[in-house]
C-alpha positions, 0 to 999 in steps of 0.5 A: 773526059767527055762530054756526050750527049743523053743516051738510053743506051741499055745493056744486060749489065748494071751501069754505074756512072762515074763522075769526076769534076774540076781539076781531076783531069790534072791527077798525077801531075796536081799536089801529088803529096795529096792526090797520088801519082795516079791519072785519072785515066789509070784510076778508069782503066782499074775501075773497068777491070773491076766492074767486069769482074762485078758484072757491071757496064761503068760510064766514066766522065770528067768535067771541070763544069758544074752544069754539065755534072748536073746534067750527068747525074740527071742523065744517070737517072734518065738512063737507070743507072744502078748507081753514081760515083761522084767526086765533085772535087772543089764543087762537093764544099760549094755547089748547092745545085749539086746537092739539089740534082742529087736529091731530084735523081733516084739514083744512089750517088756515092761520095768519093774523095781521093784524100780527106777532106776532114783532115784538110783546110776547114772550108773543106769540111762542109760537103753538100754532096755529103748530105744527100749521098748514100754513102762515102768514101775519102782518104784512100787514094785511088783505092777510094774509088775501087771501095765505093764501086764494090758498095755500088755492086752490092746496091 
């Protein structure tokens, strides 16, 4: 939920970038019947634990504008992250330039969506992230997340 400045900071751990766009700060409170209860801050605090328990170095961000995802993703590169966890909430089914920044980074960026968008409205269906990541994971609620960081371990 910050909106921090490039950094070259480096650790002797693996950094794995996790980025979440427009409306994700409401979890908890936003159609609970499809996001779930959890905060977006409880969803961070789980994935902590578990990323000290891969041995990993987690950046979690959220955003409601697309610029600043993008300029994120380009900070993951420019950082050498190890991998993205990219839920880009509305902007996964409309953002070409997303699409396009993940494709310029050679980072692998990982889909995730807390419900399924395939089971949901059909404009949802169609996801330019999707296209260009290197894996996904949707319609698991919070424990989407904690999937796609076990696969970024294993990258």
């Amino acid at each position: 939920m910050t909106d921090k400045p490039l950094t070259n900071e480096r650790t002797d751990k693996p950094t794995v970038f996790v980025l979440s766009g427009p409306n994700l700060n409401l979890l908890g409170t936003r159609e609970p019947e499809i996001y779930g209860h959890d905060t977006l801050n409880d969803i961070h605090a789980r994935l902590e634990a578990q990323a000290s328990e891969l041995g990993l170095r987690l950046e979690c961000r959220q955003t409601n504008h697309e610029g600043v995802l993008i300029d994120w993703l380009h900070e993951a590169y420019v950082a050498g992250a190890k991998a993205v966890l990219l839920n880009a909430g509305g902007y996964t089914h409309t953002s070409i330039a997303i699409h396009d920044a993940i494709k310029s980074i050679k980072v692998p960026v990982i889909e995730v969506h807390l419900s399924d968008p395939m089971k949901r409205e059909e404009f949802r269906h169609l996801s330019y992230v999707g296209m260009v990541a290197a894996a996904h994971f949707a319609g698991h609620g919070a424990d989407s997340y904690t999937l796609a960081l076990d696969a970024a371990a294993r990258l």
